[in-house]
PAVODREN-185520 format. One line per field, with one value per residue: residue in three letters; x, y, z of N, C-alpha, C, O in turn. Coordinates in steps of 0.1 Angstrom, whole numbers. Layout:
N
residuo (ala;...)
n_xx (X;...)
n_yy (Y;...)
n_zz (Z;...)
ca_xx (X;...)
ca_yy (Y;...)
ca_zz (Z;...)
c_xx (X;...)
c_yy (Y;...)
c_zz (Z;...)
o_xx (X;...)
o_yy (Y;...)
o_zz (Z;...)
This chain:
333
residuo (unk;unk;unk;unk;unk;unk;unk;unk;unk;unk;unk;unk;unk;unk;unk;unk;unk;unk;unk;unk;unk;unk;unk;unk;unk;unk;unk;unk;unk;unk;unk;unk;unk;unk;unk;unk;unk;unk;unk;unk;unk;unk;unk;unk;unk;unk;unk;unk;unk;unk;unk;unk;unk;unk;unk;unk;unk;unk;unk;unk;unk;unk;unk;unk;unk;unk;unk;unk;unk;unk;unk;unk;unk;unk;unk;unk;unk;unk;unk;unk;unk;unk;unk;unk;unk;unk;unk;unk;unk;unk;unk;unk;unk;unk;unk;unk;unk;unk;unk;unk;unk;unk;unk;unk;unk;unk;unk;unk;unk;unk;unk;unk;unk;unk;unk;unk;unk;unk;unk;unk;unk;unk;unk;unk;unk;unk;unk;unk;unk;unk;unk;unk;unk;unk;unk;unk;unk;unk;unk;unk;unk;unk;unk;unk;unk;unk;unk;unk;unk;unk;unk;unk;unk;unk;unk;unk;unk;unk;unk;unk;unk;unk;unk;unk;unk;unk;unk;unk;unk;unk;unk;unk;unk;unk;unk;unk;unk;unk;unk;unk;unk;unk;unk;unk;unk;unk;unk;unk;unk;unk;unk;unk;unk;unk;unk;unk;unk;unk;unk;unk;unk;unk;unk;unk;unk;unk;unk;unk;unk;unk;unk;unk;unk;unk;unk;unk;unk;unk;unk;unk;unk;unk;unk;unk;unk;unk;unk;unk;unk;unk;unk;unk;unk;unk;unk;unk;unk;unk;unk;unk;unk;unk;unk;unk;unk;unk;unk;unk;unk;unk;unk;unk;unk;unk;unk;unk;unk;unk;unk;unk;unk;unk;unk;unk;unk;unk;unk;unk;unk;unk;unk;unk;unk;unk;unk;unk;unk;unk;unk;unk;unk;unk;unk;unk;unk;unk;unk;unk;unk;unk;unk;unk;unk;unk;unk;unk;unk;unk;unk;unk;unk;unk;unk;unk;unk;unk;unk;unk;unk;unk;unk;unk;unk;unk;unk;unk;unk;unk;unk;unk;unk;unk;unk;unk;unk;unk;unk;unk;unk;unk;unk;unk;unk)
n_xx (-200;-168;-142;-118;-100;-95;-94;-83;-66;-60;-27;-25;0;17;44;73;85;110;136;156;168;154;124;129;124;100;77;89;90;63;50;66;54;22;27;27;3;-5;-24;-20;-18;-13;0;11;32;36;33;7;-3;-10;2;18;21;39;59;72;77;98;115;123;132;151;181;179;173;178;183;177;161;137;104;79;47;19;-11;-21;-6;20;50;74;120;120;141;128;110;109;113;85;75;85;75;50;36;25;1;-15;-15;-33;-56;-63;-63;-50;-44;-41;-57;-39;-43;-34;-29;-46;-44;-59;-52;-52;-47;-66;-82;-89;-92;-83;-58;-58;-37;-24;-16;0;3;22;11;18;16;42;52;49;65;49;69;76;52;37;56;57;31;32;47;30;10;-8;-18;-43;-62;-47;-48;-79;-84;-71;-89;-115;-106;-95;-122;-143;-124;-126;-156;-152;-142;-154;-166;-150;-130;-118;-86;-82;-56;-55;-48;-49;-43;-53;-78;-99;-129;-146;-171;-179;-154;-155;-175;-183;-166;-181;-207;-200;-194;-219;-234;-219;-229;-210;-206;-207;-196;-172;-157;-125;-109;-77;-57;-30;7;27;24;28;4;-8;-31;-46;-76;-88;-84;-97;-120;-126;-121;-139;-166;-164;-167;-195;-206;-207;-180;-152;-123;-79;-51;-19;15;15;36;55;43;17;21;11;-8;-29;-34;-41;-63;-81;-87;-98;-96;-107;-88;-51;-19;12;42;65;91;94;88;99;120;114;112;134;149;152;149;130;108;106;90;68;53;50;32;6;-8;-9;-31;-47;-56;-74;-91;-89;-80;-52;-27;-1;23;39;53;77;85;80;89;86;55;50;56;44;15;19;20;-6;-12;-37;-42;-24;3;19;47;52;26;13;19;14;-14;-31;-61;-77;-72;-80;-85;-95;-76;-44;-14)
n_yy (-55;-63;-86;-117;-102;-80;-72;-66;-98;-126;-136;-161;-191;-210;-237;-250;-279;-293;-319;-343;-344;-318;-327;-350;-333;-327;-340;-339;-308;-305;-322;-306;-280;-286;-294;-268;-258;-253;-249;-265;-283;-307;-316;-330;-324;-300;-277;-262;-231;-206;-172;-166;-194;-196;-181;-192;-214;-211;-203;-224;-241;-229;-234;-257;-260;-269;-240;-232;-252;-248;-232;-206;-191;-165;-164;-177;-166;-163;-187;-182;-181;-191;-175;-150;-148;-138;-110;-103;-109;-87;-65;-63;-42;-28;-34;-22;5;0;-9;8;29;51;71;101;124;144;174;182;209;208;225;244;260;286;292;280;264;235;208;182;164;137;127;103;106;92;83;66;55;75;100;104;110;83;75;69;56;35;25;14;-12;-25;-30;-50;-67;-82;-86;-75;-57;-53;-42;-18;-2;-5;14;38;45;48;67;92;98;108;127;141;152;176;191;220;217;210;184;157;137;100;81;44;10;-16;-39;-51;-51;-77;-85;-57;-50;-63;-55;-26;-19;-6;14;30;32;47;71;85;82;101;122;130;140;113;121;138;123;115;85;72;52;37;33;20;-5;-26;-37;-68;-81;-70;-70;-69;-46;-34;-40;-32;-5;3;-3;12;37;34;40;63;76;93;85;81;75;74;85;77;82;63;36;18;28;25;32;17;1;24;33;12;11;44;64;93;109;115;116;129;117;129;127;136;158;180;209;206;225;232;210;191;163;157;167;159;135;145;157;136;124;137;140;116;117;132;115;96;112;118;139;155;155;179;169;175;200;224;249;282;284;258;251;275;264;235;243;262;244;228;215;210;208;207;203;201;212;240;251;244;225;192;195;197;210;222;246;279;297;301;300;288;300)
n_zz (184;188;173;173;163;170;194;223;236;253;243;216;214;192;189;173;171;157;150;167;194;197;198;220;242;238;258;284;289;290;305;327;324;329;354;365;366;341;306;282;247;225;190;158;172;175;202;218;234;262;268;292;294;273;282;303;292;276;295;308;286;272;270;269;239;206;190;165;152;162;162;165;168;168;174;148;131;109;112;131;140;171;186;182;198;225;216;211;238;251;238;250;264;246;244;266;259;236;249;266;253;247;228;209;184;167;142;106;85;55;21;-3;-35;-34;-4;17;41;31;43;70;78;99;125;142;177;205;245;270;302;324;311;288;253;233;202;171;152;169;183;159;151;172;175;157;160;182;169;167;149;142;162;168;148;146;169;162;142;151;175;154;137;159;166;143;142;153;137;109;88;73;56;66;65;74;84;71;74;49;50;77;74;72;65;53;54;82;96;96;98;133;131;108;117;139;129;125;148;158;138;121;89;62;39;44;54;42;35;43;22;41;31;39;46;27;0;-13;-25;-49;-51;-30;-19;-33;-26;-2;-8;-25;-6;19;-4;-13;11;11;17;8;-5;-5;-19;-8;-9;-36;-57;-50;-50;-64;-93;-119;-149;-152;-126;-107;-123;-122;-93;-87;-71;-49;-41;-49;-34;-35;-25;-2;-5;-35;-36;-17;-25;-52;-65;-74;-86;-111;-118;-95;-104;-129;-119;-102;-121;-139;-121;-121;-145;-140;-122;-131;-150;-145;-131;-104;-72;-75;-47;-30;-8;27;20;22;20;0;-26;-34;-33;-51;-75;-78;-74;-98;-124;-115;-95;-67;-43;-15;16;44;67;58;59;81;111;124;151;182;182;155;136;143;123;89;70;64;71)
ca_xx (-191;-151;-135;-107;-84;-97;-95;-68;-67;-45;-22;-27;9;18;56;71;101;116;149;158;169;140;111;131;122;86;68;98;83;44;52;66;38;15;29;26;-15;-10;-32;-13;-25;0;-7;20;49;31;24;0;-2;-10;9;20;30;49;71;72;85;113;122;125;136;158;191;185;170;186;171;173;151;126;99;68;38;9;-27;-20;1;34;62;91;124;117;146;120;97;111;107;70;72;91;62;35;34;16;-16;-21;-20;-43;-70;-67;-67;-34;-45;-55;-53;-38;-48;-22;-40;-43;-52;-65;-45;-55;-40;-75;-81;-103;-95;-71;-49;-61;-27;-23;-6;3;11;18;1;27;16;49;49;55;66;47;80;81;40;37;60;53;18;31;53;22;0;-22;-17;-59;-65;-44;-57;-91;-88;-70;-100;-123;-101;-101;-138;-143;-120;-135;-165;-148;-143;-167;-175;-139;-124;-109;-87;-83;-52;-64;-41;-60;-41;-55;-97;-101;-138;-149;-186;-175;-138;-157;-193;-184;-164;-195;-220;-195;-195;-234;-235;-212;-230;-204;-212;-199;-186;-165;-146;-117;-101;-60;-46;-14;15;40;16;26;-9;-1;-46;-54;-88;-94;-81;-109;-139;-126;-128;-154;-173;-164;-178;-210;-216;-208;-170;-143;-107;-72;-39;-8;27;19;51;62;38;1;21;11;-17;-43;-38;-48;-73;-91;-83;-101;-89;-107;-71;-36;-7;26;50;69;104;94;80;106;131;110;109;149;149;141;144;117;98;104;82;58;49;44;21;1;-9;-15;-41;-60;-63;-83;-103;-86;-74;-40;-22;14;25;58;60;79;90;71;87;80;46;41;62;36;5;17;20;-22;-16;-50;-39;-11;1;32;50;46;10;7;25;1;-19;-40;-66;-80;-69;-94;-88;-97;-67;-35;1)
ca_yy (-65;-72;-102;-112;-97;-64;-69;-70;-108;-136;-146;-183;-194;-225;-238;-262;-283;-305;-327;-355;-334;-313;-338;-354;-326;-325;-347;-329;-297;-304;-328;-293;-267;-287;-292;-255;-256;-243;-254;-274;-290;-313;-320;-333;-316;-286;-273;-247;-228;-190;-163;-172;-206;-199;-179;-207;-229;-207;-198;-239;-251;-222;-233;-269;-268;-265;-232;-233;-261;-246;-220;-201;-182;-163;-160;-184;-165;-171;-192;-176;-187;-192;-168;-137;-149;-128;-97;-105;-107;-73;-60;-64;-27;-18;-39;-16;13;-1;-16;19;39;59;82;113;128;156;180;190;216;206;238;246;266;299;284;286;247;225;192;181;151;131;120;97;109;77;81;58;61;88;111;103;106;73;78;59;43;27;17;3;-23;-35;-36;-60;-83;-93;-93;-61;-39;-51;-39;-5;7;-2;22;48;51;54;79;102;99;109;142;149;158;191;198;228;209;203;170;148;125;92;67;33;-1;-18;-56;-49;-56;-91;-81;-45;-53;-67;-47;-15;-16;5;31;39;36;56;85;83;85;119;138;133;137;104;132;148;114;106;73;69;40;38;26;10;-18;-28;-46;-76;-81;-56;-73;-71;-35;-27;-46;-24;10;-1;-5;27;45;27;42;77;83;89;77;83;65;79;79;73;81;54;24;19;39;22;39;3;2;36;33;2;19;53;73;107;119;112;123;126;116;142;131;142;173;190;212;202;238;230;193;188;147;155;174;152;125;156;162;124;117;149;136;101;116;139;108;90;117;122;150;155;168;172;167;177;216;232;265;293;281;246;255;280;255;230;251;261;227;221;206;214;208;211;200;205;221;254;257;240;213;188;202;192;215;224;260;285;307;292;302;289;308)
ca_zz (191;180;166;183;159;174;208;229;242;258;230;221;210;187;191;166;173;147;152;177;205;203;199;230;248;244;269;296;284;290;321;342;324;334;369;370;364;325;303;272;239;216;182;151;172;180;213;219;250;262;269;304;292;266;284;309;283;272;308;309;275;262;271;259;225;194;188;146;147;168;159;169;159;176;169;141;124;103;120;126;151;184;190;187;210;240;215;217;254;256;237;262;270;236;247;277;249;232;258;275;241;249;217;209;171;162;133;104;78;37;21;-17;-45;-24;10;25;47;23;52;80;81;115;127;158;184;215;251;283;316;331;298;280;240;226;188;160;149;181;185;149;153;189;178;141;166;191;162;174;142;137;173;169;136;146;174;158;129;159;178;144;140;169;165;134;148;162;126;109;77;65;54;76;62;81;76;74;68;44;52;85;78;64;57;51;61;96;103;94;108;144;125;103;134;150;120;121;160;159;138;112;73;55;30;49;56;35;40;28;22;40;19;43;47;13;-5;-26;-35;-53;-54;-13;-18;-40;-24;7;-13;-25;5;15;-15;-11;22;10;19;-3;-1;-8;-21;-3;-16;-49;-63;-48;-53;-74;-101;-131;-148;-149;-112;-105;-132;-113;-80;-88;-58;-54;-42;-47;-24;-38;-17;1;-9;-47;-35;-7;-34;-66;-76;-83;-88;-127;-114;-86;-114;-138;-114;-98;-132;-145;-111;-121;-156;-136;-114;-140;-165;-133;-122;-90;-74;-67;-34;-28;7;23;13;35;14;-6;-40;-41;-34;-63;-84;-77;-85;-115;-129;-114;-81;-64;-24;-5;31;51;79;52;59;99;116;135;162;192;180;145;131;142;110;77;59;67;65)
c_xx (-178;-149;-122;-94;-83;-96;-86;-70;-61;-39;-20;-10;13;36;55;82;105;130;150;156;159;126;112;123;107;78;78;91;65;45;56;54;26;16;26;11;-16;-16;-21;-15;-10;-7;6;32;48;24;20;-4;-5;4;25;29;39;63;77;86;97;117;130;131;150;175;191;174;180;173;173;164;139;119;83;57;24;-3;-27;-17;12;42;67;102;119;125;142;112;100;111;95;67;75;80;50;31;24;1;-24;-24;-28;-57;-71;-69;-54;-34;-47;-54;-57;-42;-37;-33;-36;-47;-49;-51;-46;-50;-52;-79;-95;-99;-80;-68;-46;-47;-26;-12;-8;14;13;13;7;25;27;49;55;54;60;60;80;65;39;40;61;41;20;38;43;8;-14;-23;-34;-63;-62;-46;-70;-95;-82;-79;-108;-118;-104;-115;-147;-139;-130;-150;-166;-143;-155;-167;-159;-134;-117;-104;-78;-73;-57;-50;-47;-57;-44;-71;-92;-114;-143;-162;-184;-167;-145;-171;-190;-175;-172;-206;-212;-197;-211;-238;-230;-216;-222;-210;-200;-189;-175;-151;-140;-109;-89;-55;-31;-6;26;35;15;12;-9;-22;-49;-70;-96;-91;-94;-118;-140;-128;-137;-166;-175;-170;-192;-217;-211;-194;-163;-132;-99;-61;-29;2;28;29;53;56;25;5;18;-8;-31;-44;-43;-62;-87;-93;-98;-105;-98;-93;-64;-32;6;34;61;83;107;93;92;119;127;111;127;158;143;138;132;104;96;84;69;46;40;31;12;-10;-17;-29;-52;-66;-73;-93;-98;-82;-63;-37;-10;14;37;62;63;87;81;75;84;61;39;44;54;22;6;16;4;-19;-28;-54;-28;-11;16;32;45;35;3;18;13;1;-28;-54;-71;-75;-81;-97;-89;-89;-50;-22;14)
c_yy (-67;-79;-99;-104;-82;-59;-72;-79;-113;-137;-160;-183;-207;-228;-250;-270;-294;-310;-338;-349;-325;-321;-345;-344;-321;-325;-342;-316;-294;-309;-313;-278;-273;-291;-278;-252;-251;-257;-259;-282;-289;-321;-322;-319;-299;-281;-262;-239;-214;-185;-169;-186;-204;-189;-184;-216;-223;-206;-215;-244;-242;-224;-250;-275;-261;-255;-228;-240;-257;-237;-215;-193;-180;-162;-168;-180;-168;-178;-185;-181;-184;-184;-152;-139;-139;-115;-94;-102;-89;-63;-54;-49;-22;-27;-29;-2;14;-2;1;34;56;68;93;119;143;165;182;192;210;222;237;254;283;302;284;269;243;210;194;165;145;122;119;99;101;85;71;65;73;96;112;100;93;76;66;45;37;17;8;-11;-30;-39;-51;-70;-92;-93;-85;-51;-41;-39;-19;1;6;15;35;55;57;66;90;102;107;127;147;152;172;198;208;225;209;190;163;139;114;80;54;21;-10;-35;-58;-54;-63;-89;-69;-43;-58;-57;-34;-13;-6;18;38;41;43;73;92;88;97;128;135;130;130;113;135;137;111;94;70;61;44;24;19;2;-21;-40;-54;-79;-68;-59;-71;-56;-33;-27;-36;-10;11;3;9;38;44;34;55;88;83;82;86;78;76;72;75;71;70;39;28;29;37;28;24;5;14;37;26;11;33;61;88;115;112;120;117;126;125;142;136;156;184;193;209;215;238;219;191;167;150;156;166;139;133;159;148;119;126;148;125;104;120;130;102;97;121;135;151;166;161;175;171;190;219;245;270;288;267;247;257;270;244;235;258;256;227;216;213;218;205;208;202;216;240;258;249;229;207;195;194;197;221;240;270;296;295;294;297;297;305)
c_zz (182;180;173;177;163;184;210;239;241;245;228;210;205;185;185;169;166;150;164;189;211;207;213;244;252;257;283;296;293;304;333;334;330;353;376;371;349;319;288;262;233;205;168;158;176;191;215;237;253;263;280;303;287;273;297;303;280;285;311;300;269;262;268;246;219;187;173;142;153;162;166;165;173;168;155;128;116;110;119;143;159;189;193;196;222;229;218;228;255;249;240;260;254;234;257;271;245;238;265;262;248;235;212;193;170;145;123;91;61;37;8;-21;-39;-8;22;29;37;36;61;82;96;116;140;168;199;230;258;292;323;317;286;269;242;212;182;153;159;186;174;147;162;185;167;150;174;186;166;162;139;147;170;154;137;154;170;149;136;167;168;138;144;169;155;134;151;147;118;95;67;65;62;68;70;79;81;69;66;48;65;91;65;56;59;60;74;103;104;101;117;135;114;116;140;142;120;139;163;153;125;95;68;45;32;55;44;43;34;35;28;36;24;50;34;7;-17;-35;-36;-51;-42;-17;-24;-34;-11;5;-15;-16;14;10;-15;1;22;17;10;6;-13;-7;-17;-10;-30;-55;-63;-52;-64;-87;-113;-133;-146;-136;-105;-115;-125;-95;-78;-77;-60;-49;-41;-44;-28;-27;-16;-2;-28;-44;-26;-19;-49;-71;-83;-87;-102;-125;-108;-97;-122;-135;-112;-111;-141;-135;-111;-132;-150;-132;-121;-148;-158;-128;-110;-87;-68;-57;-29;-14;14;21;27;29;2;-23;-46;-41;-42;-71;-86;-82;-93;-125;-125;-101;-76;-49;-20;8;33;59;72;57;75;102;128;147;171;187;159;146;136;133;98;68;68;61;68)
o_xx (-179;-156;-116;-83;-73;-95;-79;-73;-52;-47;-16;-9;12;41;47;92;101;136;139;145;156;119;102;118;102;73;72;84;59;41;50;49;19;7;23;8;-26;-15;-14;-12;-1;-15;11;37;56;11;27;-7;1;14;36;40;50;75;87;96;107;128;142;138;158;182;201;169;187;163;169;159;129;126;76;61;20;-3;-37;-22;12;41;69;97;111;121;148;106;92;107;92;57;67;77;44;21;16;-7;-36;-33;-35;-68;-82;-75;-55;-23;-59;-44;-68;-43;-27;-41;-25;-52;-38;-42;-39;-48;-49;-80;-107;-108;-71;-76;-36;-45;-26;0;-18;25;4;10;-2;36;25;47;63;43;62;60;87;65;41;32;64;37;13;35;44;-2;-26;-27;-39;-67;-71;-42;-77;-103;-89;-79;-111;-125;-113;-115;-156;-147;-140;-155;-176;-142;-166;-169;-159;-136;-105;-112;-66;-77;-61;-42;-54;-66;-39;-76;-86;-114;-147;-163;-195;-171;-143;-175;-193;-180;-170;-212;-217;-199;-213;-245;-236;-213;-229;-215;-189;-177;-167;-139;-146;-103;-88;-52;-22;-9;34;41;4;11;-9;-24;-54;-76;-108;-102;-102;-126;-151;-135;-145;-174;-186;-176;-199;-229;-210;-195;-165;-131;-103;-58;-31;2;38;31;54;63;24;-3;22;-17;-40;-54;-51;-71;-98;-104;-107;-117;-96;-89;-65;-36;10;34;65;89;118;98;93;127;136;112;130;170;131;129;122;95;84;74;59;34;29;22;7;-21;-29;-39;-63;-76;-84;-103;-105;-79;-63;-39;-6;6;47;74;57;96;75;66;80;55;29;34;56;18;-4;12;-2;-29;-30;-63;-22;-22;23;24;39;33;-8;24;5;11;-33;-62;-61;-74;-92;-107;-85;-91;-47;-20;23)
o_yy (-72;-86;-89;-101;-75;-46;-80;-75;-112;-140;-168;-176;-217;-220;-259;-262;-304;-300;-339;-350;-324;-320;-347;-350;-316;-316;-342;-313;-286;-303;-310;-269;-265;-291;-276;-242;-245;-269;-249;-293;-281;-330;-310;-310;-290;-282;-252;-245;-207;-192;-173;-189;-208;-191;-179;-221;-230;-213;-216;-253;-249;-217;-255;-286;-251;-258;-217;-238;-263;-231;-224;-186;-187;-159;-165;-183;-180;-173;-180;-184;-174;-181;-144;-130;-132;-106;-84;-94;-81;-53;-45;-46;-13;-26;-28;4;25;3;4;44;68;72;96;113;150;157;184;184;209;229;231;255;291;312;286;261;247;202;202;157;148;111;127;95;105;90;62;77;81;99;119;88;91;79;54;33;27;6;-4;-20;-42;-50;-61;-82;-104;-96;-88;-40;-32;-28;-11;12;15;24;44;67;68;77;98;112;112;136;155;154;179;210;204;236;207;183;168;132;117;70;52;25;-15;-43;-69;-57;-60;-90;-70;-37;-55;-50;-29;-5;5;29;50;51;46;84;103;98;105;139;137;120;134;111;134;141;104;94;66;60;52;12;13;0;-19;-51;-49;-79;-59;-48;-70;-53;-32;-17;-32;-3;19;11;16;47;54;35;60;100;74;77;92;74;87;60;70;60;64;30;39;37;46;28;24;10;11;43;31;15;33;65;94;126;102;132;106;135;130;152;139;165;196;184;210;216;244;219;189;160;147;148;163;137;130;163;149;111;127;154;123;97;115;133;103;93;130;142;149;178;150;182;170;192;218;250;261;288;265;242;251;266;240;231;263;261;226;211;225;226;197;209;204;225;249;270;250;225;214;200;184;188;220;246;268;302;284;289;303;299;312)
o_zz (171;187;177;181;161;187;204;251;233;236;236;201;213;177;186;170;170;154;169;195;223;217;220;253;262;264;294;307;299;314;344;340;337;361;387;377;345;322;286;267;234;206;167;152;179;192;214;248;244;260;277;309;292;270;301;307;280;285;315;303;263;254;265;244;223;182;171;131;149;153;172;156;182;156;149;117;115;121;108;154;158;200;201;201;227;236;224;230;260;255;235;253;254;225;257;277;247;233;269;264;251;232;212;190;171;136;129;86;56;46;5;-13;-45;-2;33;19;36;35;60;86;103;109;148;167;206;229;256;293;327;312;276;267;251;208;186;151;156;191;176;144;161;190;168;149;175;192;167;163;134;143;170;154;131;151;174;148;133;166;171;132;137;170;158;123;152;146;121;89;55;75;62;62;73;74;92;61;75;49;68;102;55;44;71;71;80;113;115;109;113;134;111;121;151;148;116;140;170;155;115;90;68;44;23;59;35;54;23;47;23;37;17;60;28;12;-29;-47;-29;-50;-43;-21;-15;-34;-7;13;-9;-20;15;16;-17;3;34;20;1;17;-23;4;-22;-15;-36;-59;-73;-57;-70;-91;-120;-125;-138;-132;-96;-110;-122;-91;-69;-75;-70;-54;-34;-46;-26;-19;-26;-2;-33;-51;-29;-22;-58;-83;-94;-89;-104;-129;-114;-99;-123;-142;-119;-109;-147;-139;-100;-129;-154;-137;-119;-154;-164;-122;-105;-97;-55;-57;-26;-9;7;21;37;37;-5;-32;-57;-51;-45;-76;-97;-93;-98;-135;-136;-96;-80;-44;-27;15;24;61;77;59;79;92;135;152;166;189;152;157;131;133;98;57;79;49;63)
């Protein structure tokens, strides 16, 4: 069973209105929602109300509050003005995404120091009802405004899961947004009973942190790896370069892979800056134990220029660009 942060349900909406003018406006406010049959709770200045209402109340209120003093929040989230609220509304469309699972995940190949696939990087690929891509840049953030990114990372883990099943004992690895499961032992339960129900060996799952869900506890980060490890998958920190670069945090962390981020890597074979870093996050991973994999190649000398240095794995357009389908040779070219 899901929690509601998982499912895609009414939004409960809390609106605050501070100043003269606005407060005047309350009991006008509730007097015509509730004329309309909505349902309406008022409590220090804050009225709470669904979906439906709240855009009621703006349809009704927005041309006489003083909208700096106003604000709003869903699912009892952050405040913020009442002037995004209609982005929220314009939103809508990536609930019908999610409740219908508008996903499918595509394949893109890692491959060893030999170029032969050691795993495949499950990446989500989103459309609407008429089959039309919708781009990631464009689902992410509709799901972060109406407060769905639990909803659409849950089902994306299950979607690739799911794929990785059609894999023949290579690694799948899985992005995950770790500010996304509050508790590991709850948020995660169906995507292990789902790895367990497929057939799939916990092994063969990696789980990577993604990094533009910046993670201020390190401590929740852990208990989530953690948790993880315990039930026989690994994991992986993405982007290093860019964040977790200090060696204690990586230390605590203990990643079995890092992924250098691909703007160090594309031209490093004639970048002594790229190198400079390629080389220091190389060092990082071996003092940890991990194993590093650069990401991003898309030419034959950054490549060698990489495994001659030790990198261990490799990904980029050079060696596949995502696919619907897994490779049916074991060597990519």
């Amino acid at each position: 069973m899901n929690c509601n942060n998982c499912s895609v349900q009414t939004l409960t909406f809390d609106i605050r209105l501070s100043g003269e003018l606005n407060q005047s406006i309350i009991p006008i406010a509730i007097d015509h929602l509730e004329r309309q049959g909505l349902e309406v709770t008022l409590k220090d200045s804050r009225i709470r109300m669904c979906e439906f209402g709240a855009r009621e109340f703006l349809s009704f209120c927005e041309d006489l509050l003083e909208m700096e003093a106003a604000e709003f929040r869903i699912n009892q989230e952050r405040y913020q003005p009442i002037a995004g609220m209609s982005h929220v509304f314009d939103m809508e469309w990536i609930d019908e995404v999610i409740q219908n699972e508008r996903i499918v995940s595509h394949f893109q190949p890692i491959v060893d120091q030999d170029r032969n696939i050691f795993a495949y990087e499950m990446l989500a690929r989103f459309h609407d009802a008429d089959g039309q891509v919708i781009y990631p840049n464009a689902i992410f953030p509709a799901a972060k405004s109406r407060g769905r990114l639990y909803a659409l990372d849950r089902v994306c883990r299950m979607t690739a899961v799911r794929a990785a099943s059609r894999l023949s004992g290579e690694k799948a690895f899985i992005n995950f947004i770790p500010t996304s499961i509050y508790s590991p032992e709850f948020c995660l339960r169906s995507t292990i009973d789902l790895a367990h129900q497929t057939g799939v060996d916990p092994n063969q799952l990696v789980f990577e942190v993604v990094e533009s869900e910046k993670v201020d506890d390190l401590e929740h980060l852990k208990h989530i790896l953690g948790y993880y490890k315990s039930r026989g998958f690994q994991y992986a920190l993405d982007d290093v370069g860019e964040g977790y670069s200090t060696a204690e945090v990586l230390g605590e962390l203990k990643p079995h892979f890092m992924k250098l981020d691909m703007k160090y890597v594309d031209g490093v074979a004639g970048d002594t800056a790229k190198q400079a870093v390629a080389t220091s996050f190389l060092e990082k991973a071996q003092a940890v134990g991990s194993t590093p994999l650069a990401e991003g190649i898309e030419s034959e000398e950054d490549f060698l220029w990489l495994k001659a240095q030790g990198y261990e794995l490799f990904q980029g357009y050079y060696f596949g660009k995502p696919a619907a389908a897994p490779l049916a040779a074991k060597t990519a070219s």
